[in-house]
PDB file of N, CA, C, O and CB in Angstrom:
ATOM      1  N   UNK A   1       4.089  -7.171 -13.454  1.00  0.00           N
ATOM      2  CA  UNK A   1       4.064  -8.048 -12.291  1.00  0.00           C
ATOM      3  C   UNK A   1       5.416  -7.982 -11.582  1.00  0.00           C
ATOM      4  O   UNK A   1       6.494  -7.966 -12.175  1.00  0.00           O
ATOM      5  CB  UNK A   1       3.726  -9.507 -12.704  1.00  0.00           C
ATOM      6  N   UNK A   2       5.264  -7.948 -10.316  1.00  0.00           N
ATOM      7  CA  UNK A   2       6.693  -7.631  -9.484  1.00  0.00           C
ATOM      8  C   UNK A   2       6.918  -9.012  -8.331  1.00  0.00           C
ATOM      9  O   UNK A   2       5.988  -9.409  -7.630  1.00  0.00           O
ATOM     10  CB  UNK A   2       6.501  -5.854  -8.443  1.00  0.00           C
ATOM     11  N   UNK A   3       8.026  -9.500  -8.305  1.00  0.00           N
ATOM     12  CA  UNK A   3       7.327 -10.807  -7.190  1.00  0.00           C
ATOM     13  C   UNK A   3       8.599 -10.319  -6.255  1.00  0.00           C
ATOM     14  O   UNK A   3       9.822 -10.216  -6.356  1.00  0.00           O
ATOM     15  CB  UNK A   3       7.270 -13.020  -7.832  1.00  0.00           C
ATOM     16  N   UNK A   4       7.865 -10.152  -5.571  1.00  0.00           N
ATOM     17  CA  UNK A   4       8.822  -9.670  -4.272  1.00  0.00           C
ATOM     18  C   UNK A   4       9.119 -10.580  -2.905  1.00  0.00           C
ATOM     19  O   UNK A   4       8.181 -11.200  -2.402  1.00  0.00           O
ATOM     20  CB  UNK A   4       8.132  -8.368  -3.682  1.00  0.00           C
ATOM     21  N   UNK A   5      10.264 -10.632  -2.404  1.00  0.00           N
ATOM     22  CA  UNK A   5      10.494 -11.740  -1.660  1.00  0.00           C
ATOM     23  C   UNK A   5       9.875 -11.712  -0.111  1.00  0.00           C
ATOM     24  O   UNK A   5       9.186 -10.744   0.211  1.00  0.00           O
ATOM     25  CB  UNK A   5      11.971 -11.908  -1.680  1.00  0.00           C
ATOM     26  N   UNK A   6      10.099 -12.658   0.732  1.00  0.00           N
ATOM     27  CA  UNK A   6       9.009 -12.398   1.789  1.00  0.00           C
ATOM     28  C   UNK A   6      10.231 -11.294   2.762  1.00  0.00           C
ATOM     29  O   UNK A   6      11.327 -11.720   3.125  1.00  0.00           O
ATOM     30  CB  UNK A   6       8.263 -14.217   2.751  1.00  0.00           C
ATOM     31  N   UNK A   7       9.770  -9.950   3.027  1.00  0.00           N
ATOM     32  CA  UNK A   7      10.594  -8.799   3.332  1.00  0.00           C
ATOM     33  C   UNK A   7       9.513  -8.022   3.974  1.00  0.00           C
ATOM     34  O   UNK A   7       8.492  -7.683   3.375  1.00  0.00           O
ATOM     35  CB  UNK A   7      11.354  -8.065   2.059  1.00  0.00           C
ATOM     36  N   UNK A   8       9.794  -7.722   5.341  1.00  0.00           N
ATOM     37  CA  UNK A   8       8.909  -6.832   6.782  1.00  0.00           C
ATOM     38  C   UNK A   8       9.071  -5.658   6.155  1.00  0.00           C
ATOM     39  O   UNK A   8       8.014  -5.032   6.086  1.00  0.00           O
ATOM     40  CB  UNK A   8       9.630  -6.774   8.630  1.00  0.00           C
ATOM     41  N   UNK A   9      10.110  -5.058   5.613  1.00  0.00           N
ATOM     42  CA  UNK A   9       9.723  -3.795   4.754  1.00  0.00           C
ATOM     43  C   UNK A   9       9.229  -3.079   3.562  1.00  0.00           C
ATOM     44  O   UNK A   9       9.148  -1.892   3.248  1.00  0.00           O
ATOM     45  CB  UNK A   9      10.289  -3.445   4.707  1.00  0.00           C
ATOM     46  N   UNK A  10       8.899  -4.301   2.958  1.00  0.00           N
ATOM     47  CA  UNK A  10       8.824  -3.162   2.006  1.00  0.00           C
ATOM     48  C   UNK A  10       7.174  -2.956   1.899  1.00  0.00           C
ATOM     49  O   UNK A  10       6.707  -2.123   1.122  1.00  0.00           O
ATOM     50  CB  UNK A  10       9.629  -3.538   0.436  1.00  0.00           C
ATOM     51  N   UNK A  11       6.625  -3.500   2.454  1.00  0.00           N
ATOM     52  CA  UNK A  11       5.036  -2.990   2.687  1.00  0.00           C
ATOM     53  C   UNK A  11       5.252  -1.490   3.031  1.00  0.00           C
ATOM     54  O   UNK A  11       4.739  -0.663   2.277  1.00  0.00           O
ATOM     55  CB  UNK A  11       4.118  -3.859   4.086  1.00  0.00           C
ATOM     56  N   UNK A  12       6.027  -1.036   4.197  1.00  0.00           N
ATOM     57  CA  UNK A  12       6.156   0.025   4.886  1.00  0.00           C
ATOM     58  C   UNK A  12       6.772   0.849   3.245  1.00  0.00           C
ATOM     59  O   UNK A  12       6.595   2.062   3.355  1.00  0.00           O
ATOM     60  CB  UNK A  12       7.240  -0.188   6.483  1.00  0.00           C
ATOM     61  N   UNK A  13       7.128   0.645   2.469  1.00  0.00           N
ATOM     62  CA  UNK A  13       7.790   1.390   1.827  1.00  0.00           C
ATOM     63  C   UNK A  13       6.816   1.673   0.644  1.00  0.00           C
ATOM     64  O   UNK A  13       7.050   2.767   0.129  1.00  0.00           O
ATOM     65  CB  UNK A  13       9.099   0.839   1.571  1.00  0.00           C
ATOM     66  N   UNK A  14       5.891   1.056   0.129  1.00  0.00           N
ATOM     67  CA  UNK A  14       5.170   1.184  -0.911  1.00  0.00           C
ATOM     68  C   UNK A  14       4.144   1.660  -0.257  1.00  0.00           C
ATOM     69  O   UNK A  14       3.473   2.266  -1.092  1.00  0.00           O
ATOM     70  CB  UNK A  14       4.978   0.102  -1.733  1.00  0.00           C
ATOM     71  N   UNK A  15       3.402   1.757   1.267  1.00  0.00           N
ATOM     72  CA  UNK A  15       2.386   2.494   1.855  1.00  0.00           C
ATOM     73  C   UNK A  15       2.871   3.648   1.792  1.00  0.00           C
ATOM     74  O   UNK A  15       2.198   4.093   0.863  1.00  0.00           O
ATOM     75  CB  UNK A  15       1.968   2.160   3.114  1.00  0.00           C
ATOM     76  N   UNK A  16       3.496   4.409   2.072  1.00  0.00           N
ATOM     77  CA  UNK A  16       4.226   5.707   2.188  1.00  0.00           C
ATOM     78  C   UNK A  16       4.660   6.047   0.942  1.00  0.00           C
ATOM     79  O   UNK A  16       4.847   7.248   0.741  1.00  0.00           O
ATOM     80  CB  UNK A  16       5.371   5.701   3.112  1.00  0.00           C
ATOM     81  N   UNK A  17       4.890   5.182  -0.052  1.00  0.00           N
ATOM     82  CA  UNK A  17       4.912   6.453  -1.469  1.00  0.00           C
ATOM     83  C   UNK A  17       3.691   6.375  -1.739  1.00  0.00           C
ATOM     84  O   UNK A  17       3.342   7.454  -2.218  1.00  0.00           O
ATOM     85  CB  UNK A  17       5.848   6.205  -3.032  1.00  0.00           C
ATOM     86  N   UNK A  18       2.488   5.352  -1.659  1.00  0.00           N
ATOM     87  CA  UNK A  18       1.010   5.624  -2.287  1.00  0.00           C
ATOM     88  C   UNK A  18       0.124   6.988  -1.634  1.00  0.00           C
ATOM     89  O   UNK A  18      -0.766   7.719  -2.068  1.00  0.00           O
ATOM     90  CB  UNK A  18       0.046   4.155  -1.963  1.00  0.00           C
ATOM     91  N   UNK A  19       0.925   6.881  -0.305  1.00  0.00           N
ATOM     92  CA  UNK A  19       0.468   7.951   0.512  1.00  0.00           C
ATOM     93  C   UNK A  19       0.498   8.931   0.310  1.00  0.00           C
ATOM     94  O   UNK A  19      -0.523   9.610   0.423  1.00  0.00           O
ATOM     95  CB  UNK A  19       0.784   8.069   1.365  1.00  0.00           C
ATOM     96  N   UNK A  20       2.306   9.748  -0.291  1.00  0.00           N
ATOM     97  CA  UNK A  20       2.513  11.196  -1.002  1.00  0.00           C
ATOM     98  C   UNK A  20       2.350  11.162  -2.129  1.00  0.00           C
ATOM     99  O   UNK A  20       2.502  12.270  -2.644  1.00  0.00           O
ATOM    100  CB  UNK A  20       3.684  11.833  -0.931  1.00  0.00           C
ATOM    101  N   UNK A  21       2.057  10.248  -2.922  1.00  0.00           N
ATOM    102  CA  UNK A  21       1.493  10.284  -4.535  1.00  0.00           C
ATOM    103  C   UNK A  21       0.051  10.636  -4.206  1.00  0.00           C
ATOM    104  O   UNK A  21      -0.197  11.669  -4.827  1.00  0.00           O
ATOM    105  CB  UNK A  21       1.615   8.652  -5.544  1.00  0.00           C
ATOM    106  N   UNK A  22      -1.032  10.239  -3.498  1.00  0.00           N
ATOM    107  CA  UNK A  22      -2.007  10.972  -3.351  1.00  0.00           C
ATOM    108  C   UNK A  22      -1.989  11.992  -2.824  1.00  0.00           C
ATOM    109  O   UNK A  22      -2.696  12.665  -3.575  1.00  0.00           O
ATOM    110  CB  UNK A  22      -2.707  10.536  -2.965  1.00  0.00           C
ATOM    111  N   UNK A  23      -1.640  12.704  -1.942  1.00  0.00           N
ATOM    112  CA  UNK A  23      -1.168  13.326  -1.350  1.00  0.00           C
ATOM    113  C   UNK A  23      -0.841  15.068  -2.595  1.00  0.00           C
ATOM    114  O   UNK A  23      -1.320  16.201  -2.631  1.00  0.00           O
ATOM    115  CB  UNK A  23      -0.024  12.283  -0.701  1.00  0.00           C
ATOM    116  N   UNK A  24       0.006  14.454  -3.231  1.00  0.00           N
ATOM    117  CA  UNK A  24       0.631  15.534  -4.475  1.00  0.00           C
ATOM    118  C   UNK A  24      -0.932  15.828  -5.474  1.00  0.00           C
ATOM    119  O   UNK A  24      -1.510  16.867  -5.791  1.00  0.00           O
ATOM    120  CB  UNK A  24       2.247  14.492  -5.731  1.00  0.00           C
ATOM    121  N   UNK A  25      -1.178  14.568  -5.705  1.00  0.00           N
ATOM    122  CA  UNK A  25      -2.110  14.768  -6.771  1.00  0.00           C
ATOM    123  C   UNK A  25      -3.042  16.068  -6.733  1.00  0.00           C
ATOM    124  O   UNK A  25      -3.240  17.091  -7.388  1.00  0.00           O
ATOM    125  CB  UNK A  25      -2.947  13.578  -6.800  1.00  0.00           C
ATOM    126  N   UNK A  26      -3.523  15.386  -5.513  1.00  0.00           N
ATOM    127  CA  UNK A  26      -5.395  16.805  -4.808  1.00  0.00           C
ATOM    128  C   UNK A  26      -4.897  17.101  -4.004  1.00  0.00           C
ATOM    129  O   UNK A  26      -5.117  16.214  -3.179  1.00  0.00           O
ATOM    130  CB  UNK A  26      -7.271  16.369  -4.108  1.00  0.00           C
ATOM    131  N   UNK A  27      -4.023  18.126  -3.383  1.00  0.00           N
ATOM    132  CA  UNK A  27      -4.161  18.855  -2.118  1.00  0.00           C
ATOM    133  C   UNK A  27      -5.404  19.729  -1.677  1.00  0.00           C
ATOM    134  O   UNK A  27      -5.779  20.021  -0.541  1.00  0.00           O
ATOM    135  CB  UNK A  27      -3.109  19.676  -2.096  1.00  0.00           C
ATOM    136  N   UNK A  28      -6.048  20.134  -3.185  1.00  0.00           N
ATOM    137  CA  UNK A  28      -6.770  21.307  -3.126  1.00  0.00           C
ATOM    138  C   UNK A  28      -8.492  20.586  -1.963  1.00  0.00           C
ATOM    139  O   UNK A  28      -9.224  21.080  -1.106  1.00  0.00           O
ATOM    140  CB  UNK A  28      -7.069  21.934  -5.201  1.00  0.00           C
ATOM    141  N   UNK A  29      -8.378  19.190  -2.697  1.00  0.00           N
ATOM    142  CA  UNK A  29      -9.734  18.551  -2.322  1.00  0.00           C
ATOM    143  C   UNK A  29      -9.452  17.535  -0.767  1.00  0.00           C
ATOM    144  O   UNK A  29      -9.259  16.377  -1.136  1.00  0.00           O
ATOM    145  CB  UNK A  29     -10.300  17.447  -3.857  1.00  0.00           C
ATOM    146  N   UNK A  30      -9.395  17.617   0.450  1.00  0.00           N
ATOM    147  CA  UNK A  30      -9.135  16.963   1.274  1.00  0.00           C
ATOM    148  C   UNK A  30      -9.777  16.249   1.719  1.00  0.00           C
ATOM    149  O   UNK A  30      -9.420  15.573   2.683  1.00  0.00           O
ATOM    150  CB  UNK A  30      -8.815  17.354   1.854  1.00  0.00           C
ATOM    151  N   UNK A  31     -11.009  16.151   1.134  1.00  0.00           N
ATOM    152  CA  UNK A  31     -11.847  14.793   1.269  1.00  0.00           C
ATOM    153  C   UNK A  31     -12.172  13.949   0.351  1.00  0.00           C
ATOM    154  O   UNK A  31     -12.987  13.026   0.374  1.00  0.00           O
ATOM    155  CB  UNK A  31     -12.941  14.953   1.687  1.00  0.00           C
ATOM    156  N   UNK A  32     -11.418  14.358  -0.536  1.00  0.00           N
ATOM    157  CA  UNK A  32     -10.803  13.157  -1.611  1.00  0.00           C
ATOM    158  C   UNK A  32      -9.498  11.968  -1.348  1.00  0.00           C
ATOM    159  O   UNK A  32      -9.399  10.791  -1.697  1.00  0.00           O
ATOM    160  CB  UNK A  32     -10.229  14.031  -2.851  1.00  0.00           C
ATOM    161  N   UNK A  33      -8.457  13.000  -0.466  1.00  0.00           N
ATOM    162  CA  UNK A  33      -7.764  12.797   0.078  1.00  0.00           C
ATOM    163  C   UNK A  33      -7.399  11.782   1.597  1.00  0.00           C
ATOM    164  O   UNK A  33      -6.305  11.266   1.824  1.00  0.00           O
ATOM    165  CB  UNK A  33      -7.709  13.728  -0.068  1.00  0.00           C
ATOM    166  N   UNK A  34      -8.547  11.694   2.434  1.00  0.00           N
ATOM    167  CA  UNK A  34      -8.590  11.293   3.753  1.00  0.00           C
ATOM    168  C   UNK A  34      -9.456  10.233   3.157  1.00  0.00           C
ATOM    169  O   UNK A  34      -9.462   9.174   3.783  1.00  0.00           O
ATOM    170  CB  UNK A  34      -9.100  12.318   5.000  1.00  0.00           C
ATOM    171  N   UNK A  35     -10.413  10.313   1.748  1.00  0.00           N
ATOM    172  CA  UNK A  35     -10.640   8.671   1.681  1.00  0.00           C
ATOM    173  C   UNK A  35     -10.035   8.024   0.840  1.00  0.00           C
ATOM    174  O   UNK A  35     -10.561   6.920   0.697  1.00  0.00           O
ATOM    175  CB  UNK A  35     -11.875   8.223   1.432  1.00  0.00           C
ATOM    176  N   UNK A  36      -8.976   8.215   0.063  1.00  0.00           N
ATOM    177  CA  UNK A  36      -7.737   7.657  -0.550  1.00  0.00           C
ATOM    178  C   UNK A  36      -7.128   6.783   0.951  1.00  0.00           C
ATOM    179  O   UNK A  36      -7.206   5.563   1.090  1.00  0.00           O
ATOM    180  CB  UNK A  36      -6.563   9.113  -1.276  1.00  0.00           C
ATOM    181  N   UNK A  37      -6.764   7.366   1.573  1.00  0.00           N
ATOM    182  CA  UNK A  37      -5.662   7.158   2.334  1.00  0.00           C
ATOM    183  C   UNK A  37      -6.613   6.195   3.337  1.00  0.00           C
ATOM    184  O   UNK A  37      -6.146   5.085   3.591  1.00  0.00           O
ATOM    185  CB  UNK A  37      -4.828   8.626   2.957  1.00  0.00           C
ATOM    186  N   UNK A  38      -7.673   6.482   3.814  1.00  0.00           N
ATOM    187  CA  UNK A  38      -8.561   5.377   4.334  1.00  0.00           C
ATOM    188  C   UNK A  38      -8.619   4.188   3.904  1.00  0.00           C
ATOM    189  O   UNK A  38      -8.696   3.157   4.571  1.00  0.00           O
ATOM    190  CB  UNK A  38      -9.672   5.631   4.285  1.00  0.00           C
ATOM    191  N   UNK A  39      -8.568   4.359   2.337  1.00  0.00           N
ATOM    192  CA  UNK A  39      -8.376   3.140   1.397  1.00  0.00           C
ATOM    193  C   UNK A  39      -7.284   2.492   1.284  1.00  0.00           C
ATOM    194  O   UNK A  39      -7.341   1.358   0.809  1.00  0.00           O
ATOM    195  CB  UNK A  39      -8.582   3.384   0.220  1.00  0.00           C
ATOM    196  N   UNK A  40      -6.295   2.922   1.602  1.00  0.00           N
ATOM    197  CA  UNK A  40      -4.876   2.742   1.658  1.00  0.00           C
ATOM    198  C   UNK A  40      -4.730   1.629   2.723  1.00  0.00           C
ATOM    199  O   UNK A  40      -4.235   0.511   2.578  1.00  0.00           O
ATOM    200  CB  UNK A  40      -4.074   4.117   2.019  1.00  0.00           C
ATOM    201  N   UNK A  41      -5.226   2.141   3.729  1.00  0.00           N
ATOM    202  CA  UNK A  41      -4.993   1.980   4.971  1.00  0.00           C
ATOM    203  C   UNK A  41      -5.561   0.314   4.776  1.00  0.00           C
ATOM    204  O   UNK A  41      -4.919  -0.706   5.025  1.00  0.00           O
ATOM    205  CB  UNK A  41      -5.777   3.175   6.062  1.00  0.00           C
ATOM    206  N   UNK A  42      -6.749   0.405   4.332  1.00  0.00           N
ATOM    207  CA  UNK A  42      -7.324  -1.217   4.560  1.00  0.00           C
ATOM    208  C   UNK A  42      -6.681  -2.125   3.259  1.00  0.00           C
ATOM    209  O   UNK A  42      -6.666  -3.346   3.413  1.00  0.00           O
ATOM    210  CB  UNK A  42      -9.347  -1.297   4.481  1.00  0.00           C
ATOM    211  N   UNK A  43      -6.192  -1.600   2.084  1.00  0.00           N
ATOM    212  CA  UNK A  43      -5.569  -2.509   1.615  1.00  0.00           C
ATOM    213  C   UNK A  43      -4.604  -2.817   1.942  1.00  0.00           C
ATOM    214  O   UNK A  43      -4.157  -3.885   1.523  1.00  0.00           O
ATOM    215  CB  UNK A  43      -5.479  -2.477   0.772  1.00  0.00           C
ATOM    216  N   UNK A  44      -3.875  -2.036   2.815  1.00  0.00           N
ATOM    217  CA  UNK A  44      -2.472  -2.081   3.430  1.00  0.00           C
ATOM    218  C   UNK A  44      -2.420  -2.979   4.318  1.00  0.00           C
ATOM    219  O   UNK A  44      -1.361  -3.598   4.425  1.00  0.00           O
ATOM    220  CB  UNK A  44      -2.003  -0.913   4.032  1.00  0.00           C
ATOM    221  N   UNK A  45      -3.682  -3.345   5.313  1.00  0.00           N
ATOM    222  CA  UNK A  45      -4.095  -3.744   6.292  1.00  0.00           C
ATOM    223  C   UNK A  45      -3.966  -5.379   6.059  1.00  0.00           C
ATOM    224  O   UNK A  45      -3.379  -6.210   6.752  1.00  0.00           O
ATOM    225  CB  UNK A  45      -5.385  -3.104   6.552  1.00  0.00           C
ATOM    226  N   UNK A  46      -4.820  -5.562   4.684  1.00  0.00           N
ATOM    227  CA  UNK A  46      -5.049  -6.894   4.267  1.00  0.00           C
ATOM    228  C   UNK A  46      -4.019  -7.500   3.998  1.00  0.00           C
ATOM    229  O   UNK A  46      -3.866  -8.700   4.228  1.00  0.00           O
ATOM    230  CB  UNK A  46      -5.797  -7.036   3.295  1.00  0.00           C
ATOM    231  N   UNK A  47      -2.741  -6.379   3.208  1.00  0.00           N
ATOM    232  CA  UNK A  47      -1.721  -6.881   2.469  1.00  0.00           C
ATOM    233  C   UNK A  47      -0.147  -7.673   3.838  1.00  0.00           C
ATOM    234  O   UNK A  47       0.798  -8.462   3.859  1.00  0.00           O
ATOM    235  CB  UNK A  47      -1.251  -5.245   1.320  1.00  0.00           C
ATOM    236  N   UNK A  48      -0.734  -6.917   4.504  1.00  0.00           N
ATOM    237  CA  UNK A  48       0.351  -7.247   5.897  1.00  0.00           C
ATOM    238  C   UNK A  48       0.045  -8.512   6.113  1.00  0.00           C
ATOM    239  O   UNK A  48       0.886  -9.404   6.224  1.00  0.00           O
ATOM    240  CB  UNK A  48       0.148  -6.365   7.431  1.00  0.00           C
ATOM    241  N   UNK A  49      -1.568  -8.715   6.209  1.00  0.00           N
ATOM    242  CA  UNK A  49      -2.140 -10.043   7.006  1.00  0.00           C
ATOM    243  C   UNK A  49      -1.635 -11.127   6.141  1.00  0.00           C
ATOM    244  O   UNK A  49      -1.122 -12.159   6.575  1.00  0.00           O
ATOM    245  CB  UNK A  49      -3.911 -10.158   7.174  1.00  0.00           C
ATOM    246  N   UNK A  50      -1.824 -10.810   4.754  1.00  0.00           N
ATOM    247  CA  UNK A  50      -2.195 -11.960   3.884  1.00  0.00           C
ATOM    248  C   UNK A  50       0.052 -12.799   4.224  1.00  0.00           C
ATOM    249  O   UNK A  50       0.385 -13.978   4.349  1.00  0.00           O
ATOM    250  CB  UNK A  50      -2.967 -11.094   1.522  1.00  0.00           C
ATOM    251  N   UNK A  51       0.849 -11.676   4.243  1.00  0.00           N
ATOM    252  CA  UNK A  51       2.039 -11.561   4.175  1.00  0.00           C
ATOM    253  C   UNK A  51       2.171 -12.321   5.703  1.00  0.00           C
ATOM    254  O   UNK A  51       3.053 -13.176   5.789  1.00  0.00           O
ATOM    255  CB  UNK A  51       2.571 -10.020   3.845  1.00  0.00           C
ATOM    256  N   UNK A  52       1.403 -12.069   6.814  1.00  0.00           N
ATOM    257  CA  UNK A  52       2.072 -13.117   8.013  1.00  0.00           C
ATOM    258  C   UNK A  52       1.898 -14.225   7.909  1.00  0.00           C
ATOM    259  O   UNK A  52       2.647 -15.168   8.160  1.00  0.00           O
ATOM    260  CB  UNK A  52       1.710 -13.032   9.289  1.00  0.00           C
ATOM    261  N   UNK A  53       0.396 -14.179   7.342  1.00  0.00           N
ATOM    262  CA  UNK A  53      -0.273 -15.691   7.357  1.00  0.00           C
ATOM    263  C   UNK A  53       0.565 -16.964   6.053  1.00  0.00           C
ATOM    264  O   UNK A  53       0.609 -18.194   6.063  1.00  0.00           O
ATOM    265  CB  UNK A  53      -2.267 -15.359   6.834  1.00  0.00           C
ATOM    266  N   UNK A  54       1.031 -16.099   5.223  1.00  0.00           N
ATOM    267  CA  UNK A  54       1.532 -17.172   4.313  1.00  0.00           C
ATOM    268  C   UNK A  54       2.867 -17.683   4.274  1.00  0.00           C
ATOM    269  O   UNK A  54       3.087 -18.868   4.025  1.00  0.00           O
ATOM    270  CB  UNK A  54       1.340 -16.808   3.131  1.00  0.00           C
ATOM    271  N   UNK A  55       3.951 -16.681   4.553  1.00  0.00           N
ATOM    272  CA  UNK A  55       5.214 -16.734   5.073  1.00  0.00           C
ATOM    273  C   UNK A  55       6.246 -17.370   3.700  1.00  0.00           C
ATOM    274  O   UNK A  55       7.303 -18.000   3.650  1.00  0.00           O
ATOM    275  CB  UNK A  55       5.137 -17.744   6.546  1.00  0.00           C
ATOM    276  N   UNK A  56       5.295 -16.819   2.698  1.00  0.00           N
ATOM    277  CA  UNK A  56       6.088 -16.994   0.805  1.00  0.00           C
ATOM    278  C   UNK A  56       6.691 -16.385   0.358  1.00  0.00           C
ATOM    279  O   UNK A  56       7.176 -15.754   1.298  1.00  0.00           O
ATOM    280  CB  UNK A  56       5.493 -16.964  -0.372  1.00  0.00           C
ATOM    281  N   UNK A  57       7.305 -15.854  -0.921  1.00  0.00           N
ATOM    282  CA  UNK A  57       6.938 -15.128  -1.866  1.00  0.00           C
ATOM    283  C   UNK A  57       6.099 -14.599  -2.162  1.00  0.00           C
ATOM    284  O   UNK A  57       5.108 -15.312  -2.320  1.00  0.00           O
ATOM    285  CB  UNK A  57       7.016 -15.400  -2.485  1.00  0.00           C
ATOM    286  N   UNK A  58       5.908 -13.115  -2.425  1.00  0.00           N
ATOM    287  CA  UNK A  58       4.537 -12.425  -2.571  1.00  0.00           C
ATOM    288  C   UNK A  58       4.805 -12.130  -4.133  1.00  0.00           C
ATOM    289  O   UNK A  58       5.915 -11.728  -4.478  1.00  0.00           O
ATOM    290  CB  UNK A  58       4.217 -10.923  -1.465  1.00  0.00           C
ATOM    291  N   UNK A  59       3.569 -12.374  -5.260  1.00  0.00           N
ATOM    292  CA  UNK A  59       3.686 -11.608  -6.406  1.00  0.00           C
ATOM    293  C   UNK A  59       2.437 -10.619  -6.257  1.00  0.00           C
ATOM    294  O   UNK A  59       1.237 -10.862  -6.131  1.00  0.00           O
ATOM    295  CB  UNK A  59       3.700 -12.533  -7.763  1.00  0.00           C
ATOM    296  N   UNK A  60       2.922  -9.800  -6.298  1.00  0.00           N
ATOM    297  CA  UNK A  60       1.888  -8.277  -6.894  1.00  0.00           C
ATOM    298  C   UNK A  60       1.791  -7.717  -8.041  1.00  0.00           C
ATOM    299  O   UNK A  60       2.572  -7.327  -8.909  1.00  0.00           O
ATOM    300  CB  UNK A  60       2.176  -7.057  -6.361  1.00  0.00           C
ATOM    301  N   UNK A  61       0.593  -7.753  -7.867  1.00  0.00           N
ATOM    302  CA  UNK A  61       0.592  -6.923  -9.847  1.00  0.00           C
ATOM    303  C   UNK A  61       0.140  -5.412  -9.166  1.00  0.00           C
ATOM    304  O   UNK A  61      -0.710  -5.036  -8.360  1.00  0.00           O
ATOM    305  CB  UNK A  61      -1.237  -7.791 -11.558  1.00  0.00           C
ATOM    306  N   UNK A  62       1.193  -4.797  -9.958  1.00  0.00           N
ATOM    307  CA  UNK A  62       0.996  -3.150  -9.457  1.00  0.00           C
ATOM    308  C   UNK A  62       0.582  -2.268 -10.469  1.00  0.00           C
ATOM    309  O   UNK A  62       1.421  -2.002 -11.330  1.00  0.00           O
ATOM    310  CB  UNK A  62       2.336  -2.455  -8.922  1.00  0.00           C
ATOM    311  N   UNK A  63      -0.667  -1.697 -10.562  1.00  0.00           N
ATOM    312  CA  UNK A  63      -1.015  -0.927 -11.897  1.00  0.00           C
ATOM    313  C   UNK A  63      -1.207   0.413 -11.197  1.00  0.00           C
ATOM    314  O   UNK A  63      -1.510   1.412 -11.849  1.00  0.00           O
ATOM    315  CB  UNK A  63      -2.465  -1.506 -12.848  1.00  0.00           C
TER     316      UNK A  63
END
C-alpha cells in the first residue's frame, strides 16, 4: 500500500511507466497492446476524477 499525497503529478508519472511496461512486455502482439493501454487510459481517467473531486490524500494499493 502506497499513500500518496494530494500531487497533479504523479498520476502523469505512473500512466507513462504502466504505458512502457506494457509496451516492453508484447511488442510482438499489438492488439494486446492498444487494449492494455485503452485500459490504462480509463483507469487513468477515473483515477484523475476521483483525485479532483476529493482534494485528500490518495492511498493506492499497487499490485
Amino acid at each position: 500500500m502506497h499513500c500518496l499525497g494530494n500531487s497533479k503529478y504523479w498520476p502523469f508519472t505512473m500512466y507513462k511507466s504502466m504505458v512502457s511496461h506494457v509496451s516492453m512486455v508484447s511488442r510482438k502482439n499489438a492488439t494486446v497492446i492498444n487494449i492494455a493501454q485503452s485500459r490504462v487510459s480509463i483507469d487513468f481517467s477515473c483515477t484523475v476524477s476521483e483525485i479532483q473531486s476529493t482534494g485528500y490524500s490518495q492511498c493506492i494499493s499497487l499490485w
